[in-house]
C-alpha positions as protocol buffer text, in pm:
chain_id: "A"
residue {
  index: 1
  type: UNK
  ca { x: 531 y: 1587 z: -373 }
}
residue {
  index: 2
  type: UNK
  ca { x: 160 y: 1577 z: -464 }
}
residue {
  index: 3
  type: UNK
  ca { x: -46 y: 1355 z: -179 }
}
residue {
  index: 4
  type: UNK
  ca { x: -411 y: 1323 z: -298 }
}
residue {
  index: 5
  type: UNK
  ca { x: -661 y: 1142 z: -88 }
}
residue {
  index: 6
  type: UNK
  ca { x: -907 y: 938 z: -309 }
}
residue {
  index: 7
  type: UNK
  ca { x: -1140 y: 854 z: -11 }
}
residue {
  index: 8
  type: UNK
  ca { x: -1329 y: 551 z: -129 }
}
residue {
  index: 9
  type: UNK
  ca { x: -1242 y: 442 z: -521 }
}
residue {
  index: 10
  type: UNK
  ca { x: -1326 y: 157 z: -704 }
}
residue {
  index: 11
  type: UNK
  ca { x: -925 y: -74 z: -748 }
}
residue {
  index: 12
  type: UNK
  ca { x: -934 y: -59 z: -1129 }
}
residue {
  index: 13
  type: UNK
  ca { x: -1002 y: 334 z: -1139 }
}
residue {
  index: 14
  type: UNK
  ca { x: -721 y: 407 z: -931 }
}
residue {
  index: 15
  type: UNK
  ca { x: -495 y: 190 z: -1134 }
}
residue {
  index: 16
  type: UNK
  ca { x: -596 y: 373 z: -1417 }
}
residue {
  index: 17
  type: UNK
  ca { x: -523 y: 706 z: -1222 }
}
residue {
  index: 18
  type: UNK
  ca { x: -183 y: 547 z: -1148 }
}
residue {
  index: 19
  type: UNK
  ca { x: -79 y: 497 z: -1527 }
}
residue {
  index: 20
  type: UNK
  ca { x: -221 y: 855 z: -1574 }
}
residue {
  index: 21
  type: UNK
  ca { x: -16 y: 988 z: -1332 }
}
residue {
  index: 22
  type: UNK
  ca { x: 297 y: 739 z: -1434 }
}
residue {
  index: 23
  type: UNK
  ca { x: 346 y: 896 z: -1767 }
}
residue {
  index: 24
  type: UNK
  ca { x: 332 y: 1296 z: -1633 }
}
residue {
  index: 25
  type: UNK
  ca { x: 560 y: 1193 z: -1374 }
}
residue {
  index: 26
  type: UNK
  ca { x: 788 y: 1056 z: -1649 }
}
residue {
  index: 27
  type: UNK
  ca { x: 755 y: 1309 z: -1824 }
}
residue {
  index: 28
  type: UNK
  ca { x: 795 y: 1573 z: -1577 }
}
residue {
  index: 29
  type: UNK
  ca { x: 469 y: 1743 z: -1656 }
}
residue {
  index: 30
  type: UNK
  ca { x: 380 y: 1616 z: -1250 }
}
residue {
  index: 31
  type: UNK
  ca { x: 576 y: 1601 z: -931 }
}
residue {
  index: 32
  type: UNK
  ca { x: 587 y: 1326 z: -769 }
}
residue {
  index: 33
  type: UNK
  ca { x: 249 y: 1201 z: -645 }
}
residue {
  index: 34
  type: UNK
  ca { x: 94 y: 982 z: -327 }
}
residue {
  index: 35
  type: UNK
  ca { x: -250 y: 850 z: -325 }
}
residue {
  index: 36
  type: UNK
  ca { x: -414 y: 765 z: -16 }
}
residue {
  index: 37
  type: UNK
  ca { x: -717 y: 573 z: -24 }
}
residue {
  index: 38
  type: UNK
  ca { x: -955 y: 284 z: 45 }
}
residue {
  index: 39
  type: UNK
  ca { x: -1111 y: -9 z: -167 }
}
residue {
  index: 40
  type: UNK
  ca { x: -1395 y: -176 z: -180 }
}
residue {
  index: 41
  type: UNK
  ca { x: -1406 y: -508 z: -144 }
}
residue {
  index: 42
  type: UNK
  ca { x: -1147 y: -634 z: -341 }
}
residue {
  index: 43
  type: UNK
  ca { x: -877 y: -935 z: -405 }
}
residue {
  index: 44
  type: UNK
  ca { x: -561 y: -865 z: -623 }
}
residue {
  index: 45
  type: UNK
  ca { x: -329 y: -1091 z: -799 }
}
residue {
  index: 46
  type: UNK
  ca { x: 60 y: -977 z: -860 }
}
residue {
  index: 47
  type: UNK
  ca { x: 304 y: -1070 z: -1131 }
}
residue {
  index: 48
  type: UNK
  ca { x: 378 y: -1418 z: -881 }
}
residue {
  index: 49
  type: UNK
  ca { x: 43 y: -1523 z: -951 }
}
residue {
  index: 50
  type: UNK
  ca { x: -170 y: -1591 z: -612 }
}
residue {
  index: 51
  type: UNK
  ca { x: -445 y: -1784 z: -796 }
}
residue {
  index: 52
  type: UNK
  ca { x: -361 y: -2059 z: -624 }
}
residue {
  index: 53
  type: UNK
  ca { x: -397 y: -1895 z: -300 }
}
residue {
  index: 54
  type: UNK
  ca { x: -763 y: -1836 z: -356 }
}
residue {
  index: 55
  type: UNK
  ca { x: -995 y: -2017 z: -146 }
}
residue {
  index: 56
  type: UNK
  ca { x: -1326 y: -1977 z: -240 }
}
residue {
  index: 57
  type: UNK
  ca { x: -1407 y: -2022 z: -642 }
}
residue {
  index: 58
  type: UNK
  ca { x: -1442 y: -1691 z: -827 }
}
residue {
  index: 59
  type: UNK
  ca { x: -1822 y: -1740 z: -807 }
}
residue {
  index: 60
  type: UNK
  ca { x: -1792 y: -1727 z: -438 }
}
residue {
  index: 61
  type: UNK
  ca { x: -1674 y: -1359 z: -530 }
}
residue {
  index: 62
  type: UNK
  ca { x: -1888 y: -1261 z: -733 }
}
residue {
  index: 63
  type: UNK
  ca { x: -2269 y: -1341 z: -529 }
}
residue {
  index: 64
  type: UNK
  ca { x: -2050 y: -1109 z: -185 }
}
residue {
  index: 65
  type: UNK
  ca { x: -1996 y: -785 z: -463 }
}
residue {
  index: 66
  type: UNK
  ca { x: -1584 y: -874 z: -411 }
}
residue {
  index: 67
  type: UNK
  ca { x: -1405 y: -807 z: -687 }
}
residue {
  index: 68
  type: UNK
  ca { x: -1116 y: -1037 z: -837 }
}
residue {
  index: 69
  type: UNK
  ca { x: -845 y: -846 z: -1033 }
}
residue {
  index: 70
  type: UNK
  ca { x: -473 y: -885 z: -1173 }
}
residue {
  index: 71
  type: UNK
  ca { x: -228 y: -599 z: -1153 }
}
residue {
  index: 72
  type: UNK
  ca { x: 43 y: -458 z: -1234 }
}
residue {
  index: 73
  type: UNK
  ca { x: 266 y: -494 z: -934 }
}
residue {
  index: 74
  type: UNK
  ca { x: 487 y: -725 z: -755 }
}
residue {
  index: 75
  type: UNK
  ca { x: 406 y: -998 z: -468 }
}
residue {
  index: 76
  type: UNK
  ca { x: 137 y: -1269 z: -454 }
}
residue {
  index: 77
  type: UNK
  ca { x: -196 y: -1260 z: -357 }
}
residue {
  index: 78
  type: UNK
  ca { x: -374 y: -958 z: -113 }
}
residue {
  index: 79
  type: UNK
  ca { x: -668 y: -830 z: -51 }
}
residue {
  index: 80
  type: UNK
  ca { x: -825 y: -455 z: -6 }
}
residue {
  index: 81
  type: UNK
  ca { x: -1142 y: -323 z: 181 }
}
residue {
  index: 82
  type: UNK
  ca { x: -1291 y: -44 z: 372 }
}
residue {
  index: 83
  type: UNK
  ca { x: -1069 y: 45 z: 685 }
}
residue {
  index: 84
  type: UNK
  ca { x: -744 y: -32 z: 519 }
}
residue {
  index: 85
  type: UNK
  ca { x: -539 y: 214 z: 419 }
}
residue {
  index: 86
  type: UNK
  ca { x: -392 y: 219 z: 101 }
}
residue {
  index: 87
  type: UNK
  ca { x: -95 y: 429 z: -15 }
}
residue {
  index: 88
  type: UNK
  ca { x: 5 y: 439 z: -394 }
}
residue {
  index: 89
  type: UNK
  ca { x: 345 y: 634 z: -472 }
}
residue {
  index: 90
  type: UNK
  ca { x: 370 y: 768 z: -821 }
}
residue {
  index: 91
  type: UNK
  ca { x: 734 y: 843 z: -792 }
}
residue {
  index: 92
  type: UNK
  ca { x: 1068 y: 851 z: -1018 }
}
residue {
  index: 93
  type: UNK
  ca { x: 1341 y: 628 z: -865 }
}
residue {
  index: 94
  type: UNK
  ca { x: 1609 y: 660 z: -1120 }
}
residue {
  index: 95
  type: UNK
  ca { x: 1789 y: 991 z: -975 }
}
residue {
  index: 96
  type: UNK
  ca { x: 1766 y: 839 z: -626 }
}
residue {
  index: 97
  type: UNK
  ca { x: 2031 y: 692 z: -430 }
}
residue {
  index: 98
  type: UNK
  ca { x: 1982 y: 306 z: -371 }
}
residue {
  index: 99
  type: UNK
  ca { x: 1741 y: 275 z: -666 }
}
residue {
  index: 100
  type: UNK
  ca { x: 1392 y: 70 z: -654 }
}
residue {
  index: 101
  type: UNK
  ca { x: 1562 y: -126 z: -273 }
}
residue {
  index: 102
  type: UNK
  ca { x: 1615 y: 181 z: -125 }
}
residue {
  index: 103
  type: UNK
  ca { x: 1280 y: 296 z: -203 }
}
residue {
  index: 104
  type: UNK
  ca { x: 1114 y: 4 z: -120 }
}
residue {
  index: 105
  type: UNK
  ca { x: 1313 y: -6 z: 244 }
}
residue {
  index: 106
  type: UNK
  ca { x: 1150 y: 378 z: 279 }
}
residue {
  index: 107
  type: UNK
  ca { x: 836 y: 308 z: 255 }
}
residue {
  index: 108
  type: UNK
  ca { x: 834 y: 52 z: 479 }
}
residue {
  index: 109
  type: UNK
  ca { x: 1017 y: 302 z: 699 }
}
residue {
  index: 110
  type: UNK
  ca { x: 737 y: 536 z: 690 }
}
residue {
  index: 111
  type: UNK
  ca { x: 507 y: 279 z: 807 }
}
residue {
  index: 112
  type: UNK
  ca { x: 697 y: 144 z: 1066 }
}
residue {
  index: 113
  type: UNK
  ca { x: 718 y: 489 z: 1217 }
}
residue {
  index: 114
  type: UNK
  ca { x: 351 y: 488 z: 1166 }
}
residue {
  index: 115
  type: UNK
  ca { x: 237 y: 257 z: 1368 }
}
residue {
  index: 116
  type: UNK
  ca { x: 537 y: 388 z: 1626 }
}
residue {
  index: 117
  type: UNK
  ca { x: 304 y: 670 z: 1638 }
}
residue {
  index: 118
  type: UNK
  ca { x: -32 y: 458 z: 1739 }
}
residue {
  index: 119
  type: UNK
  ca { x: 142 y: 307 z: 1987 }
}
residue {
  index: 120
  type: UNK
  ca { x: 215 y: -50 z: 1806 }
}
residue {
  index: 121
  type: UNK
  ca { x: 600 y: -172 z: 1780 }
}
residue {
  index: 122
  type: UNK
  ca { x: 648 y: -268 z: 1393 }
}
residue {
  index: 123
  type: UNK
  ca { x: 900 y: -381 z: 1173 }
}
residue {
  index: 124
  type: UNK
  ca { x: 1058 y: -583 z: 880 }
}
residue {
  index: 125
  type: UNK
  ca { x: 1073 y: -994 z: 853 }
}
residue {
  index: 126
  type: UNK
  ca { x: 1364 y: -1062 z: 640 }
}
residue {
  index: 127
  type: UNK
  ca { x: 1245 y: -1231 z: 320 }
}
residue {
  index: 128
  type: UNK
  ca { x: 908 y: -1139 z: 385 }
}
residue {
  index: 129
  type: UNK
  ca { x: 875 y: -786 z: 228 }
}
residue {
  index: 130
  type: UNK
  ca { x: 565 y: -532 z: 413 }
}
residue {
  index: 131
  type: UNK
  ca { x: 578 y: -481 z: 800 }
}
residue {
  index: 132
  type: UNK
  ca { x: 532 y: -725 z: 1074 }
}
residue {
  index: 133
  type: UNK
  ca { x: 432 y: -730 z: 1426 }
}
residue {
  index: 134
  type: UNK
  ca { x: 564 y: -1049 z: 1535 }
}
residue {
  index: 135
  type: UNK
  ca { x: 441 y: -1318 z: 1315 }
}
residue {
  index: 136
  type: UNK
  ca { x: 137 y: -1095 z: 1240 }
}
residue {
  index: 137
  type: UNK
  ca { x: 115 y: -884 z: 894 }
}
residue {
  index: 138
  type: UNK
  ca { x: 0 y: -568 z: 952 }
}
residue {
  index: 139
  type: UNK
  ca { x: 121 y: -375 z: 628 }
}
residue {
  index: 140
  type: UNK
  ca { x: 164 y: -558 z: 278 }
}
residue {
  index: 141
  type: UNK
  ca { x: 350 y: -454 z: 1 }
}
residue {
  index: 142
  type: UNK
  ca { x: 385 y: -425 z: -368 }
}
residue {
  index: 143
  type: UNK
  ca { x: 474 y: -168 z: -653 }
}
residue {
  index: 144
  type: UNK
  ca { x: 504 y: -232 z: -997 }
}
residue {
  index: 145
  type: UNK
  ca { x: 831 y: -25 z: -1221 }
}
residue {
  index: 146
  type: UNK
  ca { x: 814 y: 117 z: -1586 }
}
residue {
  index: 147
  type: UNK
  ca { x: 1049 y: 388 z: -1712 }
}
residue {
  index: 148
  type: UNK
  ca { x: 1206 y: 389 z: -1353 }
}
residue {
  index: 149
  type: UNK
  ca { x: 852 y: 530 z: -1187 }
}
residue {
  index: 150
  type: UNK
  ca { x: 666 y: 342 z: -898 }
}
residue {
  index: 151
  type: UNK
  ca { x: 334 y: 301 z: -901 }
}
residue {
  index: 152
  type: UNK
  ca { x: 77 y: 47 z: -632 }
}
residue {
  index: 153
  type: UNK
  ca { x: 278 y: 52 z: -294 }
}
residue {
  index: 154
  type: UNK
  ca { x: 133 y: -44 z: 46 }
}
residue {
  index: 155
  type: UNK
  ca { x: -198 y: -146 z: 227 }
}
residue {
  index: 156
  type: UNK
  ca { x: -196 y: -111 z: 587 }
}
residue {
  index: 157
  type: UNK
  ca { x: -466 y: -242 z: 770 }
}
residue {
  index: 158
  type: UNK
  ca { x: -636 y: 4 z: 1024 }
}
residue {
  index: 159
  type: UNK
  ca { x: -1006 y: -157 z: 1157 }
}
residue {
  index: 160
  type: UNK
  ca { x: -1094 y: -425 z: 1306 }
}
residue {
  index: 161
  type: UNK
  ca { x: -1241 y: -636 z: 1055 }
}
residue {
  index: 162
  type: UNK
  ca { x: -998 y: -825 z: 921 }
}
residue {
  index: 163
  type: UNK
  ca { x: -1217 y: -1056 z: 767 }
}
residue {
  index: 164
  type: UNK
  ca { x: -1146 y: -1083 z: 359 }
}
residue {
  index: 165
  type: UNK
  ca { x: -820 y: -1229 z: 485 }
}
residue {
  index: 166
  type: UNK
  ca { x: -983 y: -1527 z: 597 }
}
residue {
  index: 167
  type: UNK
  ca { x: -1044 y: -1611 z: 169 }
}
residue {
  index: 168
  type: UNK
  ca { x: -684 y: -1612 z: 90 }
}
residue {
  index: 169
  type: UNK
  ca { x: -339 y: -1734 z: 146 }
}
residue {
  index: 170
  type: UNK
  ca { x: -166 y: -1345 z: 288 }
}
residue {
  index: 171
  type: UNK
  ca { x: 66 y: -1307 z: 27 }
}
residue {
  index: 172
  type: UNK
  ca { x: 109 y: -1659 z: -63 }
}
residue {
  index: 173
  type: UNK
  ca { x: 287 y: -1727 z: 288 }
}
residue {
  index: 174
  type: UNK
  ca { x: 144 y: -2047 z: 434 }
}
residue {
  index: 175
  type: UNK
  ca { x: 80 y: -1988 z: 854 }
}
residue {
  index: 176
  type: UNK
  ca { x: 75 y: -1587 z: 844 }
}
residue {
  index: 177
  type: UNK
  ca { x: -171 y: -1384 z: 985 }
}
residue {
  index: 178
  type: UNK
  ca { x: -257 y: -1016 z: 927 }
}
residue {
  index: 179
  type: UNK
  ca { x: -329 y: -775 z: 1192 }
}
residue {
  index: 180
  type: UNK
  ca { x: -456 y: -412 z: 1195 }
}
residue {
  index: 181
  type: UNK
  ca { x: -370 y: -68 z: 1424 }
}
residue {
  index: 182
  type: UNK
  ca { x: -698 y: -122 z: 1574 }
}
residue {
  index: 183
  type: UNK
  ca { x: -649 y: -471 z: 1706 }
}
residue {
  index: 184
  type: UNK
  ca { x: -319 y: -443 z: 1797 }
}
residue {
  index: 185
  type: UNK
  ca { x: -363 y: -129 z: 2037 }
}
residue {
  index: 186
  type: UNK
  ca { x: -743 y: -227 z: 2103 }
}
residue {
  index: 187
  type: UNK
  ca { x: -880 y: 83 z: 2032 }
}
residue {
  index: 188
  type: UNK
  ca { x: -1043 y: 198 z: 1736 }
}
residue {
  index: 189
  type: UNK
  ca { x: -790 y: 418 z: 1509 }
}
residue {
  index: 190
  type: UNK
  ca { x: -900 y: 727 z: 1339 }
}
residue {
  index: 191
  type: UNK
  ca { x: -838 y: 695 z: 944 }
}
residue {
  index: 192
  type: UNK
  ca { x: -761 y: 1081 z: 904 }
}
residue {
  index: 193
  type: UNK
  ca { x: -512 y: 1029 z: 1164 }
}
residue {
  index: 194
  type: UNK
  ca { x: -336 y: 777 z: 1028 }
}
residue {
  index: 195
  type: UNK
  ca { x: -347 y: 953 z: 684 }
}
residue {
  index: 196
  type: UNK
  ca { x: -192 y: 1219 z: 840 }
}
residue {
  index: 197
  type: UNK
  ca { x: 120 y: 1085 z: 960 }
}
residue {
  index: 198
  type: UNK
  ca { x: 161 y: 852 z: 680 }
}
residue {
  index: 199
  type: UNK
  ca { x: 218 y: 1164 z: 490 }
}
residue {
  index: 200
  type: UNK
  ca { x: 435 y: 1323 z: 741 }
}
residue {
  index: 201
  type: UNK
  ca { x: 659 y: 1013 z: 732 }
}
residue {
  index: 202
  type: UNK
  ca { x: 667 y: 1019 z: 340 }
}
residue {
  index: 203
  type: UNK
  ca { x: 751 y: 1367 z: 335 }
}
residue {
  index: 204
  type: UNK
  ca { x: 1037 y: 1284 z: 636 }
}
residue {
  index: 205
  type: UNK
  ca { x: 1169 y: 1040 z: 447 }
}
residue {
  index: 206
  type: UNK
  ca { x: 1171 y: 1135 z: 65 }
}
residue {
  index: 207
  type: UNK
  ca { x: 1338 y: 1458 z: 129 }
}
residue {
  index: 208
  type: UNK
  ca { x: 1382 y: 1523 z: -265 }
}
residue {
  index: 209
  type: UNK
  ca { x: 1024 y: 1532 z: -321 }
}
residue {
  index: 210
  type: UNK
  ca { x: 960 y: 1729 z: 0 }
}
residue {
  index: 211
  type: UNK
  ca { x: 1223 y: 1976 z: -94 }
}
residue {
  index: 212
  type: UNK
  ca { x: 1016 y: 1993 z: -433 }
}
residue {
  index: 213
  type: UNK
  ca { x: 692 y: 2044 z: -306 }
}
residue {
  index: 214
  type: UNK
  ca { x: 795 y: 2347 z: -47 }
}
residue {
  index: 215
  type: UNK
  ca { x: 954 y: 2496 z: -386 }
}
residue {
  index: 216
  type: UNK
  ca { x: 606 y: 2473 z: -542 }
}
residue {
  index: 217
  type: UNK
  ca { x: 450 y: 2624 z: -281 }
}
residue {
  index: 218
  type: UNK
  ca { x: 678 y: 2892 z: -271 }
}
């Protein structure tokens, strides 16, 4: 396993990266890769739509710099922004037991234990894919499929501000709030740190591409 850390990258570059890095994978000319990053400003749209869920008009978007895009994953409506992490797995699925669910559960897995780490007790909402602190959304979810590899994946909020929330509908799901690391332990979180163990955890928990990155290295 490959994990690359973008820093700061504009949504529609890294997509592109994505579909770069979809075909190698496919084509075994790449391991399996994870991005970590951050956004700018920015509000996505999945294959359910979410358009609906906006609640400013685009032009609103537009004067603040935000950015308004459709992609290529699953889900509803979500937004992206300095001091949220986001993780994009570039991975092949078809060789793994459990398929595209079992993957999916993973990942969440791997943030769950994340925020275990900081301190902050996570977990799943059945029905309601990402990770949940109570009734509070602290980790959404999406990835999009083609030729059995994954690509998009999670955002999990970190900071404080939490504010690009307020513009939409989280995920389409009337009444639910997000939360971050940050406000949930009140203390400021250190990105690198949480960077870190996300990619312990994904390493933990996809031993097949751990087991084929300590080959490379070898």
């Amino acid at each position: 396993m490959r994990i690359i850390d973008l820093g700061l990258i504009d949504h529609a570059e890294a997509e592109a990266l994505q579909l770069e890095t979809l075909a190698a994978v496919r084509e075994e000319r790449a391991e399996n890769t994870l991005y970590l990053l951050e956004h700018p400003p920015v509000i996505t749209l999945g294959h359910q739509g979410g358009l609906e869920n906006l609640h400013v008009p685009e032009a609103f978007l537009k004067e603040r710099g935000i950015t308004l895009s459709k992609t290529g994953r699953g889900g509803n409506i979500t937004c992206h922004f300095p001091g949220q992490l986001v993780g994009y797995p570039v991975f092949r699925v078809e060789r793994r037991p459990g398929g595209i669910r079992a993957f999916f559960n993973d990942m969440e897995e791997a943030v769950i234990r994340v925020c275990r780490d900081f301190g902050v007790d996570a977990g799943r909402w059945e029905g309601r894919p990402g990770v949940w602190v109570g009734e509070r959304k602290i980790c959404s979810m999406g990835i999009g499929v083609k030729h059995w590899v994954t690509f998009h994946g999670l955002a999990l909020n970190v900071g404080r501000d939490l504010s690009l929330f307020e513009l939409i509908t989280l995920c389409g799901l009337s009444g639910a709030r997000p939360t971050s690391l940050a406000l949930e332990t009140g203390r400021d979180i250190d990105m690198k740190d949480v960077k870190d163990a996300l990619s312990r955890h994904f390493l933990g928990l996809f031993p097949d591409s751990a087991l084929a990155a300590r080959q490379s290295a070898a």
